[in-house]
C-alpha positions, 0 to 999 in steps of 0.5 A: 500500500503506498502512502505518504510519509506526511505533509506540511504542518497547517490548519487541518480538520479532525473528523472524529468517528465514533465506534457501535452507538455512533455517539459523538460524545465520545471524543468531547475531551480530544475536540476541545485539544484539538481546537486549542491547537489551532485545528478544527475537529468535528465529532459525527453523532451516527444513527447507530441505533437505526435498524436500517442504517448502513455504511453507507449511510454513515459515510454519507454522514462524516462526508457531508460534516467535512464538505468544503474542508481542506487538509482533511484527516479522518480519525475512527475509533472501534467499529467506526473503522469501517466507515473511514475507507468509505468516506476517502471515497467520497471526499478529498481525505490527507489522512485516516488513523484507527483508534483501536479500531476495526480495519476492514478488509475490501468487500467485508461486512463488520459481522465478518470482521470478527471470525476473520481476524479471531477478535475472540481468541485474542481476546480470551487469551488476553483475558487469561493472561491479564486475569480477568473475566473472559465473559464481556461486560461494559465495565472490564472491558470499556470502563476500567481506565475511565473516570467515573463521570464519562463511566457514568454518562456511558452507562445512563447512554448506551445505545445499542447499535442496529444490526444492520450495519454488521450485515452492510459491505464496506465496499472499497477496492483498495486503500488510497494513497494517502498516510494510514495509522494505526493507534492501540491502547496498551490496556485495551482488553477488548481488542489486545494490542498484539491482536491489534498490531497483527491486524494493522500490519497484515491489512494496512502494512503498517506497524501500529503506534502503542499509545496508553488507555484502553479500548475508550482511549479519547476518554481515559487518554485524551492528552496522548490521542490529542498530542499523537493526532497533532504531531501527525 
């Protein structure tokens, strides 16, 4: 996969995708940084919780956030991965980075996606190592490194997302040649950074970049994300 090494520093647009749910909310600690730097950011609220809704429909989303935009990179985090190669179809994109992120392969569905890659022998094995419950809950795997307002604020808005999108095709050819990244949190359980690693460097042929945090690192490690996006 060909890509850049990087680009002259400037005045880009963050464009943050959110993960299942599609709550914007989700990046409200990584914006603010993002704007003191000079930068501007945009979190997309997804119609996650539509039973119709597909990747399509969310790429259509974050494309028509960003219109008109220059220098544009798209940042997805989780199961948002999916939306992002679509979305450099549709729109002038400098850069995508997945945040412990599902990356699709061409033509795959998200409900592929897990037996593809073996997410749950990763995360089991993971589990076993780690000493902790193989059984998924929200606070092991989600909430363990985050402070107990955003805790809170996940728990009173859990949307669920519909099952449409895990039978959608992430329909893409081939990965533009622009600058791909990989970041994985250190502490992710629900994605272990090995399996991460894995991943990045069998579909995007890069070595993934360990940052601290678990899987919800714009919340519990915003600073990190932060400085990372803006030393692109």
């Amino acid at each position: 996969m060909a890509q850049q090494d990087g680009w002259a520093a400037g005045r880009r647009t963050f464009v943050l995708i959110p993960g299942a749910g599609g709550v914007a909310a989700y990046w409200h600690r990584v914006v603010p940084l993002l704007r003191e730097a000079g930068h501007e950011a945009i979190a997309v609220d997804l119609t996650g919780t539509d039973q119709q809704a597909g990747l399509p429909g969310y790429a259509a989303a974050v494309a028509t956030a960003v219109a008109g935009r220059d220098d544009v990179v798209v940042v997805a985090q989780s199961l948002g991965g999916f939306t992002a190669p679509l979305v450099a179809e549709t729109v002038p994109v400098n850069a995508i980075v997945f945040v412990n992120a599902m990356i699709p392969a061409p033509g795959e569905t998200p409900g592929d996606w897990w037996d593809n890659t073996g997410q749950a022998e990763a995360l089991a094995a993971a589990a076993e190592q780690g000493g902790y419950s193989t059984e998924f809950d929200i606070e092991t795997y989600f909430l363990h490194d985050v402070c107990a307002e955003d805790a809170a604020a996940i728990r009173e808005d859990q949307r669920d997302e519909g099952d449409a999108v895990f039978e959608s095709v992430c329909a893409f050819d081939a990965w533009p040649p622009i600058l791909v990244r990989a970041v994985a949190g250190a502490d992710d359980r629900f994605f272990p950074v090995d399996f991460q690693r894995r991943v990045a460097h069998d579909r995007l042929g890069v070595e993934a970049d360990v940052l601290p945090g678990g899987h919800l690192m714009a919340l519990s490690q915003p600073d990190a994300l932060a400085r990372y996006l803006i030393g692109l």
